[in-house]
Structure formats: C-alpha cells, structure tokens
C-alpha positions as CSV (number, residue, x, y, z in Angstrom):
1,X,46.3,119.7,53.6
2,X,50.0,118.4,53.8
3,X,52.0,120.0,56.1
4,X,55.4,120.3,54.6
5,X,58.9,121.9,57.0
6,X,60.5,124.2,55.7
7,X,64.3,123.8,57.4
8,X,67.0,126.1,57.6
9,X,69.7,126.8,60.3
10,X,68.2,130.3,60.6
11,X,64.2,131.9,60.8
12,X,62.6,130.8,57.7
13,X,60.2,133.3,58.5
14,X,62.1,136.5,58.4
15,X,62.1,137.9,54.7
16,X,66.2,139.0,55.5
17,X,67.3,135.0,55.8
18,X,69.1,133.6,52.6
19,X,68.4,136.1,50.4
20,X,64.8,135.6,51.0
21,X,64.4,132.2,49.8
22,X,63.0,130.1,52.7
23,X,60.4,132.9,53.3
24,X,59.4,132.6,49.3
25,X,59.0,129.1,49.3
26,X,57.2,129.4,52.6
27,X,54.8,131.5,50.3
28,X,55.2,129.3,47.2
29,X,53.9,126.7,49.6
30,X,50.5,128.3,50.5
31,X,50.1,128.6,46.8
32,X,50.5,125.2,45.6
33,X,48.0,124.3,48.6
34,X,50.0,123.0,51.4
35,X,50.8,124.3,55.1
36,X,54.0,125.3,55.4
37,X,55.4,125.0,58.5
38,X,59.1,127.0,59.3
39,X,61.6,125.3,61.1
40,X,64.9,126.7,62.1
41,X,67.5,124.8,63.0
42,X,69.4,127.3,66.0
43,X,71.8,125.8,68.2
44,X,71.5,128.6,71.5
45,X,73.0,131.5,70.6
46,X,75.4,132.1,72.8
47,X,76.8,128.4,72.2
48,X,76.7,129.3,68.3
49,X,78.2,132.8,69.0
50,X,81.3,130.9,71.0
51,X,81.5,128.4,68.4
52,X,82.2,130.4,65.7
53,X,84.1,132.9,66.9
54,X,86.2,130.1,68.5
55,X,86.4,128.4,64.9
56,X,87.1,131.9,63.0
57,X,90.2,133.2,65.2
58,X,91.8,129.8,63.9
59,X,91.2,131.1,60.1
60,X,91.7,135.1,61.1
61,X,95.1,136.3,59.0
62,X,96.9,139.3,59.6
63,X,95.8,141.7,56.7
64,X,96.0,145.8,56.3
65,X,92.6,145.6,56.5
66,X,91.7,143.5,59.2
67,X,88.2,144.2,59.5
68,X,87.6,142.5,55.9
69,X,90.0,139.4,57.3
70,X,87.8,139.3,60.4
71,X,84.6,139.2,58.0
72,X,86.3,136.7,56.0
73,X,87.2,134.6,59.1
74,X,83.9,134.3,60.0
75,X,82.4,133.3,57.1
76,X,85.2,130.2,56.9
77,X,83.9,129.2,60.5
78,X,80.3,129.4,59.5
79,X,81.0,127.0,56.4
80,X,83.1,124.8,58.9
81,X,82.8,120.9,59.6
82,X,82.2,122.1,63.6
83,X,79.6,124.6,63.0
84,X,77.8,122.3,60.6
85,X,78.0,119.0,63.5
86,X,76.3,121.9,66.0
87,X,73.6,122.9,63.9
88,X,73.2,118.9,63.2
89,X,72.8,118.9,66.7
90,X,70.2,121.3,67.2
91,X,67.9,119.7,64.4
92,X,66.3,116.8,66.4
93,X,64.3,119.3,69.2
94,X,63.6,121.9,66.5
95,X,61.8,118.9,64.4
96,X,60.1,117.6,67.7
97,X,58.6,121.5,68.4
98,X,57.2,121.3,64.9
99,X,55.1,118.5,65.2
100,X,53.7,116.2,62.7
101,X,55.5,116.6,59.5
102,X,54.4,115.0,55.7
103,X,57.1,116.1,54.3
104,X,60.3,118.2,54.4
105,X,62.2,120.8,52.6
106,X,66.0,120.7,53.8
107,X,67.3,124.4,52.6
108,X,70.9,123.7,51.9
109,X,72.8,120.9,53.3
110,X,75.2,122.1,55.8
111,X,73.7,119.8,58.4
112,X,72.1,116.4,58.4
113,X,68.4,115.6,59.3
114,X,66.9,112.0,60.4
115,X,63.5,112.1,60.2
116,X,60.3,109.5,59.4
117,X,59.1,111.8,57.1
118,X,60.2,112.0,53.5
119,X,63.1,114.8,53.2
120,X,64.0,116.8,49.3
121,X,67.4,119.1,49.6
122,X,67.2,122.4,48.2
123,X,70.5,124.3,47.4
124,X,71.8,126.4,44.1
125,X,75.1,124.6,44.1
126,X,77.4,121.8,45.9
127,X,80.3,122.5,47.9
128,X,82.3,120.4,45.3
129,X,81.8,123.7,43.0
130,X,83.3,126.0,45.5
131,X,86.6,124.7,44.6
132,X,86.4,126.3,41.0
133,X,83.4,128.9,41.7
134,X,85.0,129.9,44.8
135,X,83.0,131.9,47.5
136,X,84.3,133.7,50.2
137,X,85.6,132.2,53.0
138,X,85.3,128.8,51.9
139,X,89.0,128.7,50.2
140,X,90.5,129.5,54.4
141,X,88.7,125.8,55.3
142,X,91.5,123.0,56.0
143,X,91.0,120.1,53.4
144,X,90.4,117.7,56.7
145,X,87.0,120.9,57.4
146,X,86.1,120.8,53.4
147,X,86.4,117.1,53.1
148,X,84.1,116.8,55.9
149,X,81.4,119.0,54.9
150,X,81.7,117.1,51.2
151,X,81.1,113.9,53.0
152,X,78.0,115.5,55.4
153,X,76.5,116.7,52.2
154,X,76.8,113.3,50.7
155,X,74.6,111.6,53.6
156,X,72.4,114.4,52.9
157,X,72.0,113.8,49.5
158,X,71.9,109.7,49.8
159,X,69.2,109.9,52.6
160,X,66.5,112.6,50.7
161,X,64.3,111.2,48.8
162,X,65.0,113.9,45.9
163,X,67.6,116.3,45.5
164,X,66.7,119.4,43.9
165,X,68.6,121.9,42.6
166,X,68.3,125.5,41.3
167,X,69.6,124.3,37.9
168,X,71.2,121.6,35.7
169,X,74.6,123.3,36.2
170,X,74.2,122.5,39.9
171,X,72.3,119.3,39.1
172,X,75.5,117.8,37.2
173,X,77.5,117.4,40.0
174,X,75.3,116.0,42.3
175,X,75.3,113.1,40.1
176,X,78.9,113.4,38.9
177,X,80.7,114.2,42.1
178,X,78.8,112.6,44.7
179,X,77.5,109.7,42.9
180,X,74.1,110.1,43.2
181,X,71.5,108.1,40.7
182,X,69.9,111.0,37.8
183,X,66.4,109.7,38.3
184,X,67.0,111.2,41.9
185,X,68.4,114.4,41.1
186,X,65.4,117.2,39.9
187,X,66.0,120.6,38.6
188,X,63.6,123.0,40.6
189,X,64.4,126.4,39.3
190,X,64.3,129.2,41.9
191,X,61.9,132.1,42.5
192,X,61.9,135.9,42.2
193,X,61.2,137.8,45.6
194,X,60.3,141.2,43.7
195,X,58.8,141.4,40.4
196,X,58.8,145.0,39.5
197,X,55.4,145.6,36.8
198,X,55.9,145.2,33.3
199,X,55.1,148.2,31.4
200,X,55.3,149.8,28.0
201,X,59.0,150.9,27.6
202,X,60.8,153.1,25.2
203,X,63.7,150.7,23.5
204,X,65.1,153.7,22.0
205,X,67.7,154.8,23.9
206,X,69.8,152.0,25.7
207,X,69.5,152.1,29.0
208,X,71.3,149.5,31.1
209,X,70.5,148.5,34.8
210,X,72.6,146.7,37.5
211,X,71.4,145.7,40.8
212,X,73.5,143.8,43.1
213,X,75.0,144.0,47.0
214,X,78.8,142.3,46.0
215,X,80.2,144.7,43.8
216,X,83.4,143.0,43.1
217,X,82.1,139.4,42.8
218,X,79.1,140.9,40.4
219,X,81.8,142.8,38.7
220,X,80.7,146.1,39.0
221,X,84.3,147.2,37.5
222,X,84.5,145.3,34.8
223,X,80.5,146.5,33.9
224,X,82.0,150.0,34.3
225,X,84.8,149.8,32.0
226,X,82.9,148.0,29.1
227,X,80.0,150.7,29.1
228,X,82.8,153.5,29.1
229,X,84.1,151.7,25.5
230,X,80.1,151.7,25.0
231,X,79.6,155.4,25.2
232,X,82.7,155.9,22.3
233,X,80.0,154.5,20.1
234,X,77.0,155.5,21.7
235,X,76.8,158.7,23.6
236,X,73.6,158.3,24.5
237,X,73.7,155.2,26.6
238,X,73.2,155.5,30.2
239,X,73.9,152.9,33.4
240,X,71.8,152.9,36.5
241,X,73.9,151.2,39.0
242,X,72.2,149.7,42.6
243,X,73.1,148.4,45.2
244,X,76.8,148.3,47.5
245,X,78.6,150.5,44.9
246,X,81.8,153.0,45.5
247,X,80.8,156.4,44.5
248,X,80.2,156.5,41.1
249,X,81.5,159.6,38.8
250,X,81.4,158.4,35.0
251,X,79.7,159.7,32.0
252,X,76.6,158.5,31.8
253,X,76.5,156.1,35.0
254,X,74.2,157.0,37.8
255,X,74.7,155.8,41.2
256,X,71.9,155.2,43.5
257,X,73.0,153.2,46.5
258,X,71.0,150.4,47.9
259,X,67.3,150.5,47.7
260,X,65.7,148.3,50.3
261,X,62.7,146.8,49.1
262,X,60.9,146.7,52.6
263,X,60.9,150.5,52.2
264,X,58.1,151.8,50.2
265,X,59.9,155.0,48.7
266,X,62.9,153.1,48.3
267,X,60.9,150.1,46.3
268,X,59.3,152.8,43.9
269,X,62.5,154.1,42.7
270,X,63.6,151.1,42.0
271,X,60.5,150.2,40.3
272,X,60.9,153.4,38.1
273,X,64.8,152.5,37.6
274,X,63.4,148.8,36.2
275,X,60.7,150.4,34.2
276,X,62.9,152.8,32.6
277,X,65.6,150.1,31.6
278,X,66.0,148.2,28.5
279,X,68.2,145.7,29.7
280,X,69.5,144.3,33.0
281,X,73.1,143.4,33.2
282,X,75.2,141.8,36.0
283,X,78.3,139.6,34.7
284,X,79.6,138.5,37.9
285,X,82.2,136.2,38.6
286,X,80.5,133.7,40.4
287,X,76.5,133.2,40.1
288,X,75.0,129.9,41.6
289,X,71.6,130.7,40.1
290,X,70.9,135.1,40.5
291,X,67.7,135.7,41.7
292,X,68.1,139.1,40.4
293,X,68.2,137.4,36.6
294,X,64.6,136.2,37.4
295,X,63.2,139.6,38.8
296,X,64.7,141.7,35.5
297,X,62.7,139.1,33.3
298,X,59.2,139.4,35.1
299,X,59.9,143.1,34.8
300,X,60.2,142.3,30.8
301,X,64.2,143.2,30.7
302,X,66.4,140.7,29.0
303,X,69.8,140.1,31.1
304,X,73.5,139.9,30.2
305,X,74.4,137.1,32.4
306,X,77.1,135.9,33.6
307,X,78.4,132.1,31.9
308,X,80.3,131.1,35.5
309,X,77.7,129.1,36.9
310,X,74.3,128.0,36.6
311,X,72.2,131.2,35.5
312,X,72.2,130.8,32.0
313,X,69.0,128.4,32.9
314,X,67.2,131.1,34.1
315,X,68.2,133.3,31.1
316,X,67.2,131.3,28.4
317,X,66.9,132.9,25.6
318,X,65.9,136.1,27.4
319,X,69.1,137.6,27.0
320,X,73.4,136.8,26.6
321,X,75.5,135.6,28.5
322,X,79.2,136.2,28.6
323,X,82.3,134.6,30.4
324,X,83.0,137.7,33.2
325,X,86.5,137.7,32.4
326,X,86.2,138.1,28.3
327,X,85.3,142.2,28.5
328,X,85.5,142.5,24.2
329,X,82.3,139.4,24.8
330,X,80.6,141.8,27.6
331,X,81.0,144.8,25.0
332,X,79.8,143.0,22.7
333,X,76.8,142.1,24.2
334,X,76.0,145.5,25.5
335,X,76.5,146.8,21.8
336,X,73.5,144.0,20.5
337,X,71.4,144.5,23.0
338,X,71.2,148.1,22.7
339,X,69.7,147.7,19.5
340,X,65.9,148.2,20.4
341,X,64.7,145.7,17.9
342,X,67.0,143.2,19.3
343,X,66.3,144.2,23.0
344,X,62.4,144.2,23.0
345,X,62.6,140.4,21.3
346,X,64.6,139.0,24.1
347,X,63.0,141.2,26.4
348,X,59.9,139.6,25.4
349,X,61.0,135.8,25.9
350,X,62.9,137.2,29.5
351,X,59.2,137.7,30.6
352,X,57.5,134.7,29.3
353,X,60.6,132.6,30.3
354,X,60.2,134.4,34.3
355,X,56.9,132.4,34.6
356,X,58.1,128.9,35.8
357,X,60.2,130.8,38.3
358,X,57.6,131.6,40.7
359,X,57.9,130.7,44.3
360,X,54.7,129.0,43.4
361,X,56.0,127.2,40.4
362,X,59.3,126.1,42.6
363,X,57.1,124.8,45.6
364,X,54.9,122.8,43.3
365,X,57.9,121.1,41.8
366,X,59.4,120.4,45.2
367,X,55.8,119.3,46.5
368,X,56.0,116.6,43.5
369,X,59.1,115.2,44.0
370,X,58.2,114.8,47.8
371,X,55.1,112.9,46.5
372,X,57.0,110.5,43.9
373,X,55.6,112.4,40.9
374,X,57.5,113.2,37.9
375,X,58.3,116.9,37.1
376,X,57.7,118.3,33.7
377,X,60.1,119.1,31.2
378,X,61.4,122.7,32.0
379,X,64.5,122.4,30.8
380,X,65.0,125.9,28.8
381,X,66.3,126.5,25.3
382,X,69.6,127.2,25.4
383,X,71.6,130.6,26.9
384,X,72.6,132.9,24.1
385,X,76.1,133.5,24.2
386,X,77.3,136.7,23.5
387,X,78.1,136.3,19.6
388,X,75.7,133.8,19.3
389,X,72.7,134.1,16.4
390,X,69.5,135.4,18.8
C-alpha cells in the first residue's frame, strides 16, 4: 500500500480545515486503496501568531468598521510573501515526522516543498486569477508581496510532477500564466463533503434553495431581488436561504441560519430543506470551483451557477449558469427552471454528472498522475448558459 502526504499549512485531519477538503481527500485516499498520511505544515504558534499580526497592522486601514478592516488585514497577512517563506520553513521537520513518503499531495501552493518523493499540487485557482476574481484581502498585498507569492507558486508548479486543478478554468492559466507545459497540467475535479439522499421530489411548485457562509460574495442580494421579480409571476415560489444571512423578511423567502452539518438535528433539516427543493441556486461573484454545486447535484437538484469562475465544470449540463452581475439572465434562469419538466431533466443529469466528484473519484485521479498514468477524459459537456437551448 502507497503511502501518499497529504500537506497543508494547517491539520488535514480536522473536518473544519479548508472547507473540508484535505480531510475528504484523506478519505478519498483510503478509497482508492492507499494510506494516507496528514501532514501539516505549522510554524509554532506563537511565532505564526506574531508573524501575522506583525504583517496585518502594516495592511490594517482606518474604516467605520474597524473590526471588518482588522478581519480584512489579517487575511492580507496570511496571503503574504512572509507568512508563506515561514510556513516554507516549517515544511522540512513536518515531512521528516511523517516518515517514509511514495508520494505527496501539496494542498495549495502558498509554500514550497523539497522532497525525494514525487509531489502533485492541488488548488481551485492560481493567484494570477485573484487579480480579476478578487478574494478578500488579497487586493491590500503590495505588488513587491503579490509578485512574490506568483513567483513561489511558480517553483511550486515547475518542481511537481503534476499540477492538478479543480477545473479547466483554473487549469488555463497554469499553462498560460505561468508557462507551464499542458501535458503537465491535469484537471482533477473536486469532491462533495455532504451528499444529502436523493429522493422522490414533487417538481410542482418551485422551490429554490441557497446555502452558503459569504452572503455578499455568493450574492445573497442580488438572489433576493431576482426571486422578488419571480413571485410577480409566480406566487407560489418559495426560497429557503442557509447559511450567514441578515434576517430575512420577504414573501416567500425563509431564513434558516447556518446549519452545521456536525450536528445531527442541524444536518436533518438541512437534509429535508434539500429534499424538498427543486433547484439549488447560488450566483456568486466569485466561485473557484463551489463545493456546494457538487452536493445540490448528488442530492439530484440542478444549480444556477455562477459564470465568474470555474464551476460551470461541475454544472455541466445539470443546470444554468449566469454572469452574477446580469440579474434579467439570473431571472431568467429561475423562470426556466421552475418549470418542473425542465427542472427534473437537468436535475437528472446534476446527479449523474455528481458521480466523478467523489472524494474517491478525485483521489484516484491524483493517485494517477503521481504514478505517471494518464487520466480519462472527464471533461463535461458544456455549462448551459442561462438562455441557452437545454
């Protein structure tokens, strides 16, 4: 049995860390038959805890709200070129404790690793992107702090033996802005953490359902005001909303704050919330590759997605997907896929498309690429644009 790291500057083991991703592909691992071993990359924590509050009072600005700047502020340190050189640091002992390695899995590439054995990256997009998919924090770095971390993740990228990335959106530019060959650059996919059952559903009455923490980024507003045109034409429409939310008081719209999946009550209503849904919708601003995408589509609920990024690839056909900032497209979408016809077909292809996103699927990939085996074709049929024919 292969015993394959899985590294990340934080517990890969703990199902909290990166939106759960290292732990699933710890899992995914076991599946595909190899011993996964965790590795986290942790300068000492006091040292880190100096680091980056030294680094964030640089990029703190006065603001009325100055507990959002402080927020922001730290998550410009964390992204910086001197907390990426500490965890580089830290990454020799923490690959010494682990022992014998036949692989590695490098989760993200915020720091660099040398090591004998063979190393794949594995990250849903390049810091290149943040300058037009911008995340928080990242647009208070200096361009001297941003160029460095470009040129770290290039000597990431030119010493793995594969590069894998979420999707092809994220692929691209690997190869176009950090010049690195296509025949080393592999799309991967990514894996759902909860798969709420699939069950008979009623596509009667349209019934839409939003999950998501970032309310602004995932446009919670701009979802709001396109279902309130909805209702003018269908009264009986209704929007369960989950997750970091304001309160909510709209006709129709249901507000049920965030449901933690580690808690069993919590977890069963959002189980009923998926199994009473006909379709999932989320048209954020900014979506590497949405986890959350995945998850509706096991559950059997096609998506409206969000066109800024790469998450039309794990859409497929399994639902539309809309530029966030077009809200006549998002209507528009809402209106066809409230048509149950229309909304069981694509909910239909959501689910079948959901099975090569497995943790399992994903870790087999990567397993492959380690090995010098070609992956097979996964590449989806196209995303349905809103106003397309589907």
């Amino acid at each position: 049995m292969k015993r394959i790291g899985v590294v990340f500057p934080g517990d890969p083991n703990r199902r909290e860390t990166w939106s759960g991703i290292p732990f699933g592909l710890i899992g995914g691992l076991e599946e595909a038959g190899a011993e996964p071993v965790a590795v986290a990359i942790e300068p000492p924590a006091l040292v880190h805890a100096g680091c980056t509050n030294a680094i964030a009072a640089t990029y703190l600005r006065p603001r009325r709200d100055m507990g959002a700047a402080a927020r922001r502020a730290r998550t410009a340190a964390r992204a910086s070129a001197g907390v990426a050189a500490l965890t580089t640091l830290a990454a020799p002992a923490a690959l010494r404790r682990a022992g014998r390695l036949d692989g590695i899995v490098q989760i993200g590439t915020g720091y660099t690793l040398r090591s004998p054995a063979p190393v794949v990256t594995f990250e849903d997009m390049t810091i290149r992107q943040t300058e037009t998919h911008p995340y928080p924090g990242w647009d208070l770095l200096t361009r001297r702090s941003f160029e460095s971390r470009v040129e770290r993740q290039r000597r990431a990228y030119q010493h793995a033996v594969g590069c894998c990335l979420t999707s092809p959106w994220a692929a691209r530019s690997v190869e176009r802005d950090y010049g690195i060959a296509a025949s080393k650059v592999h799309v991967v996919g990514i894996g759902a953490n909860h798969a709420a059952p699939a069950v008979e559903r009623s596509w009667a009455q349209p019934r839409f359902l939003f999950v998501g923490l970032d309310w602004a980024r995932k446009n919670g507003p701009g979802l709001l005001r396109a279902f309130d045109r909805l209702r003018e034409q269908l009264p009986s429409a209704r929007l369960d909303v989950v997750g970091g939310h304001p309160p909510l008081d709209a006709p129709g719209v249901s507000g049920h704050g965030v449901l933690r999946l580690n808690v069993d009550e919590e977890r069963s209503r959002l189980e009923r919330l998926y199994a009473r849904a006909t379709c999932f919708a989320m048209p954020s601003h900014s979506e590497a590759s949405a986890i959350a995408y995945v998850e509706a589509g096991a559950a059997g609920l096609p998506s409206i997605g969000t066109s800024m990024g790469g998450s039309g690839y794990l859409i497929g056909e399994g639902g539309l997907i809309v530029d966030p900032a077009d809200e006549e497209a998002l209507l528009d979408a809402m209106l066809r896929l409230a048509e149950p016809a229309r909304a069981a077909r694509m909910g239909a292809a959501a689910r079948e498309r959901s099975r090569l996103f497995t943790w399992g699927a994903v870790a087999s990939r990567l397993v492959r690429v380690l090995e010098g085996e070609p992956l097979e074709a996964t590449e989806p049929a196209r995303a349905v644009t809103a106003g397309g024919s589907p």
